[in-house]
PADODO-706647 format. One line per field, with one value per residue (C-alpha): residue in one letter; x, y, z. Coordinates in Angstrom, 2 decimals. Example, Ala and Ser with C-alpha at 12.3 -4.5 7.8 and 13.67 -1.06 7.14 Angstrom:
2
rest	[a, s]
px	[12.30, 13.67]
py	[-4.50, -1.06]
pz	[7.80, 7.14]
//
This chain:
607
rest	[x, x, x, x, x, x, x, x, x, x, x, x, x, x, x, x, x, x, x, x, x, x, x, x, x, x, x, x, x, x, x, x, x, x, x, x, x, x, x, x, x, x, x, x, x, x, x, x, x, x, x, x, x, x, x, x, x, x, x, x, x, x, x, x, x, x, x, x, x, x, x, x, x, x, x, x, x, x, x, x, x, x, x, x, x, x, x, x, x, x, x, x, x, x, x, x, x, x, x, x, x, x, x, x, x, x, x, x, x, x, x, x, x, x, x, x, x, x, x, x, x, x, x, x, x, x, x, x, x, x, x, x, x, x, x, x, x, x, x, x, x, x, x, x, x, x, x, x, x, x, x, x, x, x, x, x, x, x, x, x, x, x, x, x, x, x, x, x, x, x, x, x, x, x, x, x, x, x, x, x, x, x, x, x, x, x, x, x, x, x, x, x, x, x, x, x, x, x, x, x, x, x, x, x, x, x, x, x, x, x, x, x, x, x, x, x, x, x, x, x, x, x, x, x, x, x, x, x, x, x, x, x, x, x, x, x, x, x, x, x, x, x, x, x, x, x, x, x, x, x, x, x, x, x, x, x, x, x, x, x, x, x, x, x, x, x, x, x, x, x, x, x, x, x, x, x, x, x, x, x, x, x, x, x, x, x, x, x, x, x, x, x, x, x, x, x, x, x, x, x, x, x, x, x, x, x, x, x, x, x, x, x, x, x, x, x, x, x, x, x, x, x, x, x, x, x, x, x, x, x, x, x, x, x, x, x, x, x, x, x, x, x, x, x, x, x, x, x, x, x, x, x, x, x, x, x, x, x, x, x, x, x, x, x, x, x, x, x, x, x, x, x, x, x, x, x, x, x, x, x, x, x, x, x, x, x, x, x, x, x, x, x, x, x, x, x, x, x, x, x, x, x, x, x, x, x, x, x, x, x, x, x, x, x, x, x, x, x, x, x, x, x, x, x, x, x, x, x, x, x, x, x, x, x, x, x, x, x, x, x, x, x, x, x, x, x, x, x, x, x, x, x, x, x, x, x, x, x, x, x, x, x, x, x, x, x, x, x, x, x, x, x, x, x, x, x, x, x, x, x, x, x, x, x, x, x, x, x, x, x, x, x, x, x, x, x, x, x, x, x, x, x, x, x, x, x, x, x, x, x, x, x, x, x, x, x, x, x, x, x, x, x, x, x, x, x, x, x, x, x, x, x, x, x, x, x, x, x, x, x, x, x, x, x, x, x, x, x, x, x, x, x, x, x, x, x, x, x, x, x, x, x, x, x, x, x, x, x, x, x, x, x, x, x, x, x, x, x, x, x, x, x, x, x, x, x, x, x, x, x, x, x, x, x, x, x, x, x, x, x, x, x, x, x, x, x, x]
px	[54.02, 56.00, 57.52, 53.77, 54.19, 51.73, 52.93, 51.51, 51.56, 50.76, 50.20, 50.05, 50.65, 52.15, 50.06, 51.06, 55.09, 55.41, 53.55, 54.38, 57.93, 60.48, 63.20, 64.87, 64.31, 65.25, 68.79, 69.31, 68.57, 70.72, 73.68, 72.93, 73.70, 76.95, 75.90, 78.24, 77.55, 77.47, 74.43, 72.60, 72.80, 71.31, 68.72, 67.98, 67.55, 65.04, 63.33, 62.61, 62.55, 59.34, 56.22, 53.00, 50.26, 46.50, 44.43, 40.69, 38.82, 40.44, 42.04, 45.58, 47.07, 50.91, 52.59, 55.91, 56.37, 58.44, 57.85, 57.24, 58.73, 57.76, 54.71, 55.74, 59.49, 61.74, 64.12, 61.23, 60.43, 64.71, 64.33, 61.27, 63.27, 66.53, 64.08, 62.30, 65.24, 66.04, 62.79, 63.06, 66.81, 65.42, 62.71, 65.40, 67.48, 64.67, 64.25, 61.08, 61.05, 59.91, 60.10, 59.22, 58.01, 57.68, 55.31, 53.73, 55.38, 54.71, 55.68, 55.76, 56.99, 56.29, 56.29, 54.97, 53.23, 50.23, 51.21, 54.55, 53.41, 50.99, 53.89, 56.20, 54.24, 52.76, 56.57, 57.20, 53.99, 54.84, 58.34, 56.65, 54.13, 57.69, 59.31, 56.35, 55.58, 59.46, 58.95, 55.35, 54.28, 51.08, 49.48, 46.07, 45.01, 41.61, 43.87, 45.63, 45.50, 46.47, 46.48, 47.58, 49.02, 49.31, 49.08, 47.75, 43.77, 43.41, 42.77, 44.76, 43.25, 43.72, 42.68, 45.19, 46.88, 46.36, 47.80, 48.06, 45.70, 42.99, 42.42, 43.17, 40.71, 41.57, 41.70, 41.60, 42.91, 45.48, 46.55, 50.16, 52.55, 49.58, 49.68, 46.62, 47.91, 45.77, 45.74, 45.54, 47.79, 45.56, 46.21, 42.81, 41.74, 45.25, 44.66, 41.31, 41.86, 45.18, 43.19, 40.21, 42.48, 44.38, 41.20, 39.82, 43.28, 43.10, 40.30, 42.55, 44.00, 39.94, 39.54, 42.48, 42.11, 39.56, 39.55, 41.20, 42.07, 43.70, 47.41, 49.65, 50.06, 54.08, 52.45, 49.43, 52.11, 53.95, 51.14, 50.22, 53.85, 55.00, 51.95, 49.41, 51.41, 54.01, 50.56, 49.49, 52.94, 53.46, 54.45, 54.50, 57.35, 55.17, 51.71, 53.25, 51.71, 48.57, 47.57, 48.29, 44.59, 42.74, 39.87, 42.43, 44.73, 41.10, 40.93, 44.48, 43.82, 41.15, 43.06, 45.40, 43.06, 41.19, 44.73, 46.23, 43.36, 43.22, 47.09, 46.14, 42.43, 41.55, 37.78, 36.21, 36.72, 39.57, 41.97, 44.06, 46.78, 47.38, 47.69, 50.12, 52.09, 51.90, 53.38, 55.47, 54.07, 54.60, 51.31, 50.27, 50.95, 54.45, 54.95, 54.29, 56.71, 59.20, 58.86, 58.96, 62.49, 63.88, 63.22, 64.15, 67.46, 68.01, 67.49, 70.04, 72.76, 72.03, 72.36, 68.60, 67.39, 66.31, 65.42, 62.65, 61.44, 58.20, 56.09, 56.86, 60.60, 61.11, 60.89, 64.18, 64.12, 60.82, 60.50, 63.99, 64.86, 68.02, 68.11, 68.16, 72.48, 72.56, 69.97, 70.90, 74.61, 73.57, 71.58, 74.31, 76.80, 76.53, 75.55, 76.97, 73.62, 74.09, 71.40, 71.28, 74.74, 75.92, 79.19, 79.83, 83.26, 84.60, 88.34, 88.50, 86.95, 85.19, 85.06, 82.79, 84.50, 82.54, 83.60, 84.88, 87.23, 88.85, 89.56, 92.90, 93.44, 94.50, 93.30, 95.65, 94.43, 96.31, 99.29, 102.01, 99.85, 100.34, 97.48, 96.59, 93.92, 91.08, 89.25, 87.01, 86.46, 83.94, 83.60, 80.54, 81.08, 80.76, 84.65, 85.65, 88.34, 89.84, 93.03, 94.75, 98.04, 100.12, 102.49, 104.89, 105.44, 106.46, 103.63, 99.70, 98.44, 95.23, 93.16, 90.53, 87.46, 85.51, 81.69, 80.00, 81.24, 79.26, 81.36, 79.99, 81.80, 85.43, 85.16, 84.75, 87.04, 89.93, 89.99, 89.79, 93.20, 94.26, 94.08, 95.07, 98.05, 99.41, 98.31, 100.84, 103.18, 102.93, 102.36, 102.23, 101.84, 100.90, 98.05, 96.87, 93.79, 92.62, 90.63, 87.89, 85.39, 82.39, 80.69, 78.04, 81.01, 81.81, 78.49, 78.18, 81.39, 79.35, 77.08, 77.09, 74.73, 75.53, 73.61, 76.43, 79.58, 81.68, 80.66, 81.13, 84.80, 85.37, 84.86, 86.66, 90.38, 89.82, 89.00, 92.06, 94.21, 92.86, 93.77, 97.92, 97.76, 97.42, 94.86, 92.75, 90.25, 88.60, 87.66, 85.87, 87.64, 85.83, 86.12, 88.00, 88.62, 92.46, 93.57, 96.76, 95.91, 92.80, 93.67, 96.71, 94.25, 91.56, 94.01, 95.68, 91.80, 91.14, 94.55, 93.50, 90.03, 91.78, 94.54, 91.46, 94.47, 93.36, 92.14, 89.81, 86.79, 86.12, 86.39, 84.03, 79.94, 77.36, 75.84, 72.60, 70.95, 72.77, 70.62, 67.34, 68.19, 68.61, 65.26, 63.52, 65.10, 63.45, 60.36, 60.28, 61.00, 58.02, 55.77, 57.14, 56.33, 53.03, 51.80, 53.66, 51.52, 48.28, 45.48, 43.42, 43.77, 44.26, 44.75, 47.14, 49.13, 49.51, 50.07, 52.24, 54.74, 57.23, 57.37, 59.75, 60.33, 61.88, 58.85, 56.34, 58.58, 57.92, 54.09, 53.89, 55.85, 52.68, 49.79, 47.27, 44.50, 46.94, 47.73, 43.97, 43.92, 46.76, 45.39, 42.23, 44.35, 46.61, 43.41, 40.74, 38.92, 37.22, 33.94, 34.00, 30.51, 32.23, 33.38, 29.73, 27.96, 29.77, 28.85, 25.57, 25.16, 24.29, 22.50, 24.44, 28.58, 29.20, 31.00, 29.29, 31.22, 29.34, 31.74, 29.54, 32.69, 32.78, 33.95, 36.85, 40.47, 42.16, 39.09, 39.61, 43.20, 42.84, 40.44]
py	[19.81, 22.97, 21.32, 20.63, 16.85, 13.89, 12.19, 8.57, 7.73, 3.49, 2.96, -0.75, -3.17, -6.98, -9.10, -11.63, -9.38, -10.74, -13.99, -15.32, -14.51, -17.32, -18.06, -18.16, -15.07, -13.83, -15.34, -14.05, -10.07, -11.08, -11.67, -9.49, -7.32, -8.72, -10.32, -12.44, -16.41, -17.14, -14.60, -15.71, -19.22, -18.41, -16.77, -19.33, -21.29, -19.25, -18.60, -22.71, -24.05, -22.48, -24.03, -22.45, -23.57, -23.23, -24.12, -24.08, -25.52, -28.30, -29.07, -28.41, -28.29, -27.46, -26.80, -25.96, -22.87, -22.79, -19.12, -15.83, -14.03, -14.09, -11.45, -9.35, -10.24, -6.88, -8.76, -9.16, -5.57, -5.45, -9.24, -8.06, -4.52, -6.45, -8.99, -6.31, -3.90, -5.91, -4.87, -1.26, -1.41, -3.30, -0.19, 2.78, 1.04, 1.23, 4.94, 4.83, 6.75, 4.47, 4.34, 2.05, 1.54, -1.94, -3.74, -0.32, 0.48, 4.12, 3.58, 7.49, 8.40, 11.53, 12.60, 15.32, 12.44, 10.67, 7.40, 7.37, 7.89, 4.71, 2.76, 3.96, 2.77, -0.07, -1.48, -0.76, -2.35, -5.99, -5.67, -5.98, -8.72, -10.42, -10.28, -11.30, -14.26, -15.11, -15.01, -16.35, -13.16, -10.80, -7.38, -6.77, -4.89, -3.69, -2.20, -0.52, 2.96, 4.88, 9.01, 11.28, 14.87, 18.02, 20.91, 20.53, 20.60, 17.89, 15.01, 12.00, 8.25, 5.60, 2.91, -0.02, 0.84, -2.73, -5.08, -8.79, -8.06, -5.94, -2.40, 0.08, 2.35, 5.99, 7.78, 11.53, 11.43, 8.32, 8.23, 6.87, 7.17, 9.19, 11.74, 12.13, 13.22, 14.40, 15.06, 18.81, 18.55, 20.20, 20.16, 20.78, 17.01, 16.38, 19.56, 19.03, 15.09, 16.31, 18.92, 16.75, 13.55, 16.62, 17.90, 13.94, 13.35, 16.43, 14.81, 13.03, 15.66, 16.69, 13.35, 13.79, 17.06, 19.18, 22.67, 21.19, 17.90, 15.38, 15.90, 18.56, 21.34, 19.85, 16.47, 18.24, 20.64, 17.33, 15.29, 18.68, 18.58, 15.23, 13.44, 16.00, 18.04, 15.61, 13.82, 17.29, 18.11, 15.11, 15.06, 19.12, 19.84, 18.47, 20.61, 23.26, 26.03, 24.76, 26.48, 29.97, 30.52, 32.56, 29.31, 26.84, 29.49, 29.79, 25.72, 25.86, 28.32, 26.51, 23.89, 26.03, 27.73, 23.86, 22.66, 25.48, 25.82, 22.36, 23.12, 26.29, 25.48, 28.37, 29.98, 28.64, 31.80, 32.48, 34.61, 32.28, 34.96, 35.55, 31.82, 31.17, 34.61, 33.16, 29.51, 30.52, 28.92, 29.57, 29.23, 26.47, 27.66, 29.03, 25.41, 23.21, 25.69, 24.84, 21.49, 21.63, 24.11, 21.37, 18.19, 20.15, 20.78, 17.38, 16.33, 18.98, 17.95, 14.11, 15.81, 14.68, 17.72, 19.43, 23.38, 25.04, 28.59, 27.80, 24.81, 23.52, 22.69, 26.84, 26.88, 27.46, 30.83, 32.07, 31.27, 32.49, 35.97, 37.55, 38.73, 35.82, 35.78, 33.03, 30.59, 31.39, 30.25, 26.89, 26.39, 26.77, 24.95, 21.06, 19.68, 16.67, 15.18, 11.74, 9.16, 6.17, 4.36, 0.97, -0.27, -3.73, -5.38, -3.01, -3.87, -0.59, -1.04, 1.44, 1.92, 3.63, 3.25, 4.29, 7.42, 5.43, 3.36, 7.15, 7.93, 7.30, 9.26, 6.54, 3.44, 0.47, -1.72, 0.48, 1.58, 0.11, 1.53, 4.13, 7.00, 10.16, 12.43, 14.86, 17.68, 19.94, 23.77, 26.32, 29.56, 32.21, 33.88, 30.80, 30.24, 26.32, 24.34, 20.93, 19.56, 16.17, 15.17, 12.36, 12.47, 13.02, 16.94, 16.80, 15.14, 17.02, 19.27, 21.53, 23.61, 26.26, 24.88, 28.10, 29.19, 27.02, 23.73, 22.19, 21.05, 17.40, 17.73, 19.42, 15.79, 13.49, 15.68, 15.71, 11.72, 11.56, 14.11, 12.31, 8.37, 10.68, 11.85, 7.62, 6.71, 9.66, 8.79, 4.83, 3.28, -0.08, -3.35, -1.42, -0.77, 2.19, 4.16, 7.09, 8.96, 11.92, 13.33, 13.23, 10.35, 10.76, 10.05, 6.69, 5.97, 6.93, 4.70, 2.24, 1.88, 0.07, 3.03, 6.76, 9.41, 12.22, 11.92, 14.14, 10.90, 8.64, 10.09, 9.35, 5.43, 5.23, 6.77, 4.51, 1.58, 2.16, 3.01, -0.66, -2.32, -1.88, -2.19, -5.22, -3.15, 0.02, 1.70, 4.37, 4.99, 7.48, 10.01, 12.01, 16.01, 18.69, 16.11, 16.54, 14.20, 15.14, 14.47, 15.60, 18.91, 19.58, 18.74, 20.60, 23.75, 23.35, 23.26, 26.66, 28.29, 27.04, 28.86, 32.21, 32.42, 31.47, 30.09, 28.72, 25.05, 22.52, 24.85, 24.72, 21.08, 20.48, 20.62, 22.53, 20.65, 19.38, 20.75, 24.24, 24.42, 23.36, 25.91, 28.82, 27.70, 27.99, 30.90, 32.24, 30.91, 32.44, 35.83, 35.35, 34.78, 37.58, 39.92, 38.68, 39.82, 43.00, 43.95, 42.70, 45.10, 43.29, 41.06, 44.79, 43.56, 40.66, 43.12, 45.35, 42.20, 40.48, 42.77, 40.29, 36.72, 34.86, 31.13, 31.31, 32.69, 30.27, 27.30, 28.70, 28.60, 25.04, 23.90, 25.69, 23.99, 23.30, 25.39, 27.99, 28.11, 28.44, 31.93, 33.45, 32.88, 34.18, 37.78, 37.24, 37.45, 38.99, 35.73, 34.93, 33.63, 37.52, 39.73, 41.66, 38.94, 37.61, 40.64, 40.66, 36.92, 37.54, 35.36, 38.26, 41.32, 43.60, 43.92, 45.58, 44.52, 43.49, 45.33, 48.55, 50.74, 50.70, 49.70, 46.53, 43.37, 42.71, 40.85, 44.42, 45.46, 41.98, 42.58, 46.56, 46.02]
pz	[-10.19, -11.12, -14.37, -15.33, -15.81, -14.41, -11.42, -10.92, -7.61, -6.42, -2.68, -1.60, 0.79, 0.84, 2.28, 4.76, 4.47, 8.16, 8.38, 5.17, 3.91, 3.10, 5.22, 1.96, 0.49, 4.43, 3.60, 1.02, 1.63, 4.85, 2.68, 0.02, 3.24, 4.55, 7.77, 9.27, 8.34, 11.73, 12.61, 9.42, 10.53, 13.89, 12.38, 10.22, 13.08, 15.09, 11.86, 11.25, 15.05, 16.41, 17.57, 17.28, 19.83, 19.81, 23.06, 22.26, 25.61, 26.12, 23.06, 21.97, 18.35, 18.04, 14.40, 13.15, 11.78, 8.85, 7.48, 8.27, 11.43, 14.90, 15.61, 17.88, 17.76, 18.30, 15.07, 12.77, 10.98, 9.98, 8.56, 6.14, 5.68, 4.59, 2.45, 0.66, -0.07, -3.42, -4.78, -3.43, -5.08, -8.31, -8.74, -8.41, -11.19, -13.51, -12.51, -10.32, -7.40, -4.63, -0.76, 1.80, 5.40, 6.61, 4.35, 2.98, -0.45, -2.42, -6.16, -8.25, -11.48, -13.56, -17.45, -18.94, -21.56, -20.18, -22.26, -21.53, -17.57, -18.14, -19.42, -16.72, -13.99, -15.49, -15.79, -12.08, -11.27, -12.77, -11.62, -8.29, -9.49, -10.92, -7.35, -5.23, -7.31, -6.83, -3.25, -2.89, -1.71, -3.17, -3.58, -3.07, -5.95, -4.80, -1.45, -4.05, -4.30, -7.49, -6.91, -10.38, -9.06, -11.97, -12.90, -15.82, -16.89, -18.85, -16.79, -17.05, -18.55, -16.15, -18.12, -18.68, -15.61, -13.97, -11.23, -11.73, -14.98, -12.16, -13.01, -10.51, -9.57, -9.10, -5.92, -5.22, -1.63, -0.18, 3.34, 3.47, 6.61, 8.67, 5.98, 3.67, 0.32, -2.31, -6.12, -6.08, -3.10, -0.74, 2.98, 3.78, 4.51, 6.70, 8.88, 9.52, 10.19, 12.35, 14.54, 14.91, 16.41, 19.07, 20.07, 20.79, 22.61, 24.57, 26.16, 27.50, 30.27, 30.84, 32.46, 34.13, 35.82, 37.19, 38.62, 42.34, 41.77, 39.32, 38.14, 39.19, 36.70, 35.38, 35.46, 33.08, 31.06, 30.16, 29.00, 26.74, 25.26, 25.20, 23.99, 22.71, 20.53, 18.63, 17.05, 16.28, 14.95, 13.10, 9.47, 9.76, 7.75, 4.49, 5.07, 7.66, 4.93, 4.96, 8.45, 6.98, 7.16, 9.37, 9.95, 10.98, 12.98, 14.60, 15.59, 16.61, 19.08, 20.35, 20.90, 22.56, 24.77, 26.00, 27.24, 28.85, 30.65, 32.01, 32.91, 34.76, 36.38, 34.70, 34.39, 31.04, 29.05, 29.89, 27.13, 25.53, 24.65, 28.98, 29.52, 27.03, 28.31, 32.29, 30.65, 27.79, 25.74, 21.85, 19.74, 18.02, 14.36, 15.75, 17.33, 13.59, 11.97, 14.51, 14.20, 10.61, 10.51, 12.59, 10.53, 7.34, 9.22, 9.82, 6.32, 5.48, 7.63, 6.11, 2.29, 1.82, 1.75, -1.30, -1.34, -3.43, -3.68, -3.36, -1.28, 1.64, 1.35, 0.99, 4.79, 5.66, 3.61, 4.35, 7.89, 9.58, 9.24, 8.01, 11.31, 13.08, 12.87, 15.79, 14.04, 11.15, 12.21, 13.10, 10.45, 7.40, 9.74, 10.53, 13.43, 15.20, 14.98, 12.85, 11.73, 14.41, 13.70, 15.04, 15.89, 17.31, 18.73, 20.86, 21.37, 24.53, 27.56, 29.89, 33.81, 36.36, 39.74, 42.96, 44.90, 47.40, 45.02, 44.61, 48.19, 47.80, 44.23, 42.61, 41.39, 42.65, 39.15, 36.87, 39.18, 36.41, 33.17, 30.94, 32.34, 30.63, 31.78, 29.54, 30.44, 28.73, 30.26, 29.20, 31.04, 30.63, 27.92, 25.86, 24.98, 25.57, 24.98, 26.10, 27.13, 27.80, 29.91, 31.70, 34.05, 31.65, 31.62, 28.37, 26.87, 27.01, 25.02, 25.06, 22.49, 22.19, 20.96, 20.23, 21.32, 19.42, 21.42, 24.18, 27.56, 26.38, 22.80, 24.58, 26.75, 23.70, 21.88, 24.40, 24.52, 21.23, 20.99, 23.47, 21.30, 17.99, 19.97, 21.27, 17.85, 16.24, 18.35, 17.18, 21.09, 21.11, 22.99, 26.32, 29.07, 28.69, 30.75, 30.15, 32.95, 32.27, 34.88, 32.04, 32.88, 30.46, 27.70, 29.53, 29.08, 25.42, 24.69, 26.53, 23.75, 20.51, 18.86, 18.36, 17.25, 17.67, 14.97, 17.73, 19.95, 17.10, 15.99, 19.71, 19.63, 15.98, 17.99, 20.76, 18.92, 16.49, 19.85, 21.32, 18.26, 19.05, 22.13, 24.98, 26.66, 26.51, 29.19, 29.44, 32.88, 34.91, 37.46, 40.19, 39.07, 41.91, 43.91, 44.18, 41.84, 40.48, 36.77, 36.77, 38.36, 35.72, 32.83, 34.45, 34.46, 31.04, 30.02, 31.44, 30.55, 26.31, 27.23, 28.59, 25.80, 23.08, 20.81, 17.38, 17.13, 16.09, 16.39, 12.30, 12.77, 15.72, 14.08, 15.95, 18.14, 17.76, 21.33, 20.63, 17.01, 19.27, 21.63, 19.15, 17.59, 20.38, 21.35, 17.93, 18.69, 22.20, 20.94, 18.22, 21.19, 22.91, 20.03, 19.49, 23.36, 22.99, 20.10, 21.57, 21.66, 24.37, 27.43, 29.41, 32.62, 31.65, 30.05, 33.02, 35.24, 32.55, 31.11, 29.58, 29.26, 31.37, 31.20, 35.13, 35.93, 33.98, 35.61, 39.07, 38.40, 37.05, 40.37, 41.94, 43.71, 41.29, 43.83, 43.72, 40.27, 39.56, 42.03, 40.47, 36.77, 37.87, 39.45, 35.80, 33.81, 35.44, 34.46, 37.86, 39.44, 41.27, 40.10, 37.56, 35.32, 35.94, 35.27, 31.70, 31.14, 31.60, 34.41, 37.40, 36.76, 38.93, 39.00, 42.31, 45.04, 48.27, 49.85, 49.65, 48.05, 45.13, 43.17, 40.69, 41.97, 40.01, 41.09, 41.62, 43.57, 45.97, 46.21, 47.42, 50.00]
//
């Protein structure tokens, strides 16, 4: 768009991708990939010996089934992902830009030319009329959607742009991936669709709850968060600028206004500022941007990120102040956060003994084996560092870690010292065990998938350690409990805390939760600033004067009859004859008390 070129843009679909795909062409993207023979054989096998059965009254037809893969089968969307790859791979070599969800394929390519464009995508479109003939696949051409995107006036010719000899018709809006993309690239059609689908599934908590009954207010705050607003949120890092109007920041807080309410029991008018001040609650507009800093970070930490000044990938810039040091901190340095990796044949083996299996201190199973023990220590101010040891006083070691490092990252990283430090040393041909108190590392090590490269660095030393050695186990410890080893590393853990000597902390990434934490943390302190510099809500503001997540926590743990009292005292939002009066509903605001005073929740709470 900014270089003032045409982009072409070809959304389609492969019919029959699941039901219809060769076991053949199957095969072949499995090798392609460099699966084993043996699991490509037993694939091969499911693939060819199934039976599919049709009961119609009292008649019963089996078949073979000789293509496709099984519907619903938990294997099947990775067979047509590995089967379809050559013709994603076969595109990119011819310089299209194409990506790919299941069967859904987007085809683009852009020139400043309109006839070399046409020619450009006409190529890409009968290499895939080549490959799904090869494969006795098909595109439908009329589910075809072709979308043109520029800058420039004169409107692009779509004639001779055709699919197995069918022209394709031109579209001015195309809905790929949930996202509705249009060919001025206005967000206007995706907002209004994205609002309209979170105001339909906030119905949703109205059936739910009512002003005394239905779910408890956590049970009603995580229905709001975990299901309402990631479908609101979704996608928001591509049309997060298109709320920066004053009409949709108007729907948003509608939205925000309906669900809170529900939360709180509140009365129907309720301001929408003081609920989200009593729950903590950052806005709706502050909640997309959030979402949207955090997937660009993630695409920056993978290296598929690419920055612009302007448009939606000039988030990072525009949204995060210079002033922001701590975000800003974790946001130029890595995380530990990795795409979902997989790691099969572990040679190591891991151990979660029961307390009472530790009475003793000691495990009698490895009484003759070589034992170190890890630790990780982090005190308040943040400093944290790790150590390792055996019963050798000449061998251990420890390290500061820095303020960066989470107690969960000083465990992996201690173990993995610990391996780095046998392997060093060239130990061989023995039983080793290595005991930490962190059971949620024997857990991760556990796995065959990691999502953490501090985690993942972790299984690589121990796998490499297992691979010399007869035997290799990580097992589990009980923490202050008196055993020896664990005490000593425990201590040497500390002492590399309170001397803060220099040590792996450039090495070890930010972690992932700490970056989270620091955004919301910005977030938070957006919200806060917002209700200092409100004008109304008076008596929320003299009830309310700072938001406090302890506090917000404390009322969701509230009953829900009580929670409705104290928003109506928060607010001033009550059934009492003031609020009434101002509704219009009652003609008179006085108490009935007499006092010739106006019924309000002050008045109520000063009789």
């Amino acid at each position: 768009m900014t270089e003032r070129k045409y982009a072409v843009a070809c959304f389609m679909d492969i019919e029959g991708a699941f039901n219809q795909t060769k076991k053949e062409v199957i095969t072949k993207g499995l090798l392609e990939h460099n699966v084993e023979a043996p699991i490509v054989k037993w694939i091969n096998e499911m693939l060819t010996d199934r039976t599919v059965t049709t009961v119609y009254g009292d008649a019963r037809m089996e078949g073979l089934a000789n293509r496709g893969c099984p519907q619903g089968g938990i294997l099947s969307p990775t067979l047509w992902s590995l089967a379809v790859d050559s013709l994603l791979e076969k595109l990119r070599t011819e310089g299209t830009q194409v990506w790919g969800y299941a069967d859904d394929i987007a085809i683009m390519v852009a020139h400043e030319n309109t006839a070399e464009a046409k020619r450009q995508i006409n190529r890409a479109l009968k290499t895939v009329e080549n490959w799904c003939e090869e494969n006795g696949l098909s595109v439908n051409p009329s589910k075809t959607k072709l979308l043109i995107v520029t800058r420039r006036k004169r409107r692009m010719n779509t004639r001779g742009i055709k699919l197995n000899g069918i022209q394709l018709n031109r579209a001015e809006s195309v809905k790929y991936l949930g996202i509705t993309f249009t060919s001025n690239l206005s967000w206007k059609p995706q907002i209004k669709a994205t609002l309209n689908r979170a105001k339909n599934n906030l119905a949703t908590i109205n059936r739910m709850v009512g002003s005394t009954w239905g779910l408890t207010p956590t049970a009603s705050h995580w229905v709001y968060n975990s299901i309402i607003l990631p479908r609101l949120t979704f996608g928001a890092l591509i049309w997060w600028e298109g709320i920066n109007n004053e009409k949709d920041q108007k729907r948003l807080e509608s939205l925000q206004h309906t669900g809170l309410k529900r939360i709180l029991s509140a009365f129907r008018y309720s301001p929408t500022r003081a609920m989200e001040a009593m729950l903590a609650t950052p806005t709706l507009s502050h909640k997309i941007e959030e979402t949207a800093i955090r997937t660009a970070k993630l695409l920056k930490d993978w290296n598929k990120w690419q920055p612009s000044n302007s448009g939606h990938a000039s988030i990072l810039e525009r949204l995060v102040p210079e002033t922001e040091t701590n975000l800003n901190m974790t946001m130029e340095a890595p995380t530990d956060k990795v795409s979902l990796t997989f790691r099969f044949g572990k040679r190591f083996k891991t151990q979660i003994p029961g307390r009472k299996e530790w009475e003793k201190g000691k495990l009698k199973e490895y009484e003759n084996w070589i034992k170190w023990y890890t630790d990780g220590s982090k005190n308040e101010e943040g400093d944290t560092g790790c150590a390792w040891i055996t019963n050798d006083p000449n061998k251990g070691n420890n390290v500061y870690l820095g303020k960066h490092t989470t107690v969960y990252q000083a465990e992996a990283i201690a173990i993995t010292r610990c391996a780095e430090e046998m392997i060093e040393n060239e130990t061989k041909n023995e039983s080793i065990v290595i005991f930490t108190d962190s059971e949620s590392t024997v857990k991760t090590m556990e796995k065959s998938s990691f999502k953490s490269i501090v985690a993942l660095e972790c299984y690589h030393r121990l796998t490499k350690l297992a691979k010399q050695n007869k035997n290799v186990v990580l097992c589990w410890c009980p923490g202050h409990r008196g055993i020896e080893g664990n005490e000593k590393a425990d201590q040497l853990a500390k002492e590399a805390v309170e001397l803060k000597r220099t040590g792996t902390e450039s090495w070890t990434p930010i972690s992932y939760a700490r970056f989270k934490a620091e955004l919301r943390s910005f977030t938070l302190s957006r919200l806060r600033e917002r209700w200092s510099e409100t004008t109304t809500c008076r008596q929320s503001r003299q009830m309310i004067k700072q938001i406090d997540t302890t506090r917000a926590k404390e009322i969701l743990k509230m009953h829900r009859s009580d929670t409705r009292i104290l928003t109506y005292i928060l607010t001033g939002h009550a059934p009492l004859n003031y609020h009434l009066f101002r509704m219009g509903v009652k003609t008179n605001g006085e108490c009935d008390c007499h006092t010739r005073e106006m019924q309000t929740t002050k008045h109520i709470l000063l009789l």
